[in-house]
C-alpha positions in Angstrom: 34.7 21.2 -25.2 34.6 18.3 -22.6 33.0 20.5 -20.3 29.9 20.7 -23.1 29.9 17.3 -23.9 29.2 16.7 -20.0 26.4 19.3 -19.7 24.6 18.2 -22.5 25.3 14.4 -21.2 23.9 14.9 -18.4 20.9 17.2 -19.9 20.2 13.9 -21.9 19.8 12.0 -18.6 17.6 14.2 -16.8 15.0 14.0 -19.5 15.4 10.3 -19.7 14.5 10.4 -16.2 11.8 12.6 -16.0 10.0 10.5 -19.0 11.0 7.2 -16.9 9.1 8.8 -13.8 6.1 10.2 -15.8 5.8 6.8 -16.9 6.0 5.2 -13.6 3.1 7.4 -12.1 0.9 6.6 -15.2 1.2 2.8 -14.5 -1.0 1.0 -11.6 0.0 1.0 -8.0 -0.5 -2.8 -7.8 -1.8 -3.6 -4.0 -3.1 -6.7 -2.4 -5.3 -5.5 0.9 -5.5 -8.6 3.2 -8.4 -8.9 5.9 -10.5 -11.9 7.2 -12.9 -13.5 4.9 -15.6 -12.3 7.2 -14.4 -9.0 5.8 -14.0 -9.2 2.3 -17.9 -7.4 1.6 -16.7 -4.8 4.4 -13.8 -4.0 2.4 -14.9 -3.3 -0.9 -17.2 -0.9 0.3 -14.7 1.1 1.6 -12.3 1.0 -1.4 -14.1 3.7 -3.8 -10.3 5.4 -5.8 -10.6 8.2 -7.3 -7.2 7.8 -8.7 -7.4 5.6 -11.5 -3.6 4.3 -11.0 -4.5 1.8 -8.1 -5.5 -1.8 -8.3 -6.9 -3.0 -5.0 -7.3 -6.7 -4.7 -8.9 -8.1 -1.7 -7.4 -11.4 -0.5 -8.9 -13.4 2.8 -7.5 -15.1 5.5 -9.7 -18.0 7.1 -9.4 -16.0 10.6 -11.9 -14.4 12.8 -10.2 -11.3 13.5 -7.7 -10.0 10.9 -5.6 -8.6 13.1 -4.6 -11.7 14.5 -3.8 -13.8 11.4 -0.3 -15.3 11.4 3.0 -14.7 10.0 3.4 -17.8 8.2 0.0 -17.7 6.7 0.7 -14.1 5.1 4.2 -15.4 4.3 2.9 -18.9 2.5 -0.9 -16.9 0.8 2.0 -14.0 -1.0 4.6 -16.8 -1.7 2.0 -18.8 -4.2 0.1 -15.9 -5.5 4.1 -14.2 -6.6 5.6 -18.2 -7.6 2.2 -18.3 -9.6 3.2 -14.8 -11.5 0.6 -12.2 -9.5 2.5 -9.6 -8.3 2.1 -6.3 -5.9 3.7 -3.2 -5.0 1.9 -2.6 -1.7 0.7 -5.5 0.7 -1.4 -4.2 3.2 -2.1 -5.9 6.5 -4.6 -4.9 9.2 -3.4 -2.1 11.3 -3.8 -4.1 14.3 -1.5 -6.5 12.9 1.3 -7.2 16.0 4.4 -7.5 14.9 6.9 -5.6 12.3 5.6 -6.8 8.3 9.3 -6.2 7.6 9.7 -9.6 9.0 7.5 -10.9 6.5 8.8 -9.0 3.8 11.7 -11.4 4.4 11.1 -14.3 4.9 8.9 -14.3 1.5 12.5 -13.0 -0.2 14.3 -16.3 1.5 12.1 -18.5 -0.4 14.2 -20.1 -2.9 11.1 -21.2 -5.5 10.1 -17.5 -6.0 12.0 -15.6 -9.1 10.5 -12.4 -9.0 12.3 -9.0 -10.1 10.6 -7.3 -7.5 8.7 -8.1 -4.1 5.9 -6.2 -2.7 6.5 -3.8 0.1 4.3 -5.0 3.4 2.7 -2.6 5.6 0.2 -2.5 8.1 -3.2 -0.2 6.8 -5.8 1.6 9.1 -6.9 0.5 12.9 -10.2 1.3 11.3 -11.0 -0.5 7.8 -13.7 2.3 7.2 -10.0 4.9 7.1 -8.5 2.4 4.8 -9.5 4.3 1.6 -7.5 7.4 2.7 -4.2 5.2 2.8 -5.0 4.0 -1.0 -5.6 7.3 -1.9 -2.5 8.9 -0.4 0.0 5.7 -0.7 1.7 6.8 -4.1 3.0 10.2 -2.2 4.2 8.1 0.7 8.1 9.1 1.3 10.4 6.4 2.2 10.5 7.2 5.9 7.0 6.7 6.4 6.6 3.7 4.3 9.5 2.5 6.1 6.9 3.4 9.8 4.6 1.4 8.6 6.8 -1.7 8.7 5.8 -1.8 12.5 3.0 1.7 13.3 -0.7 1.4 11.8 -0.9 3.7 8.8 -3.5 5.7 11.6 -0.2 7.0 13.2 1.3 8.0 10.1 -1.8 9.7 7.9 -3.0 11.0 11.5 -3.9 14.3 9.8 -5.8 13.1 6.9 -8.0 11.1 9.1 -8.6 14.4 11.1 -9.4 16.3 8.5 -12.1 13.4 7.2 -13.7 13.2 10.3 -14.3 17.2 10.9 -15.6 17.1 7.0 -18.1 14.5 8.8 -18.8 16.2 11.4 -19.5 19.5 9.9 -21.8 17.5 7.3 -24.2 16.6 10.3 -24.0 20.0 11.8 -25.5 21.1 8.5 -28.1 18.5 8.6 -26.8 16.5 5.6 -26.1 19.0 3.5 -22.7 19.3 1.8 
């Protein structure tokens, strides 16, 4: 009879998590893409989801080149936007960025003002922002391992494949002068 008890136990939980993880995937990937302000009308363009589960917002850095934005500047622009109740999933820096955004990740998480349940996970994105949308559009079936990569690799090294296949779709729509 215990043995009964125990299957239908743990029946009961596997529903409760499949109905906690269809719920999950029908709620917003929240994700703040950070660039240069120069940038900002570059970026939009290239941000066209088909997925209706992601919110992209678009924040600026007062730099000339993205990639070279500092630490502390990502660290203190995150800090007020989470102590001022905005928060993300996904923080995506330039794929240029140098240095590991696990660092970052943190040093936000030391700072004793911020109460947050959760903290965003910082990546770096595409080399290329014209690649970025194939990261937004693949980032939900990221496994932990290659979110984990993009700590310190662009997100060119990891969605490598992707990008491939984009750019022979490209190619093959010139070959056939324009036509799909």
């Amino acid at each position: 009879m215990s043995f009964q008890i125990l299957c239908e136990f743990e029946n009961s939980v596997l529903k409760i998590v499949l109905i906690f993880t269809h719920v999950i995937r029908k709620m917003a990937i929240k994700i703040a893409l950070i660039t240069s302000e120069k940038l900002k009308k570059e970026a939009k363009k290239y941000i066209k989801l088909e997925k209706a589960n992601i919110d992209v917002e678009i924040l600026g850095i007062n730099v000339e080149i993205a990639a070279f934005m500092k630490s502390i500047d990502v660290v203190n622009m995150i800090s007020n936007r989470i102590k001022t109740g905005k928060n993300f999933d996904f923080i995506i820096l330039p794929g240029n960025f140098v240095g590991n955004t696990k660092v970052i990740e943190e040093k936000i998480k030391e700072i004793k003002e911020i109460k947050s349940s959760g903290f965003p996970v910082l990546i770096k994105g595409t080399k290329n922002l014209g690649d970025i949308g194939i990261l937004l559009e693949n980032i939900g079936g990221l496994s932990d391992k290659e979110i984990e990569q993009l700590h310190f690799k662009s997100a060119d090294k990891i969605l490598e494949e992707l990008i491939r296949e984009k750019l022979n779709n490209e190619l093959k729509f010139i070959d056939n002068d324009g036509k799909a």
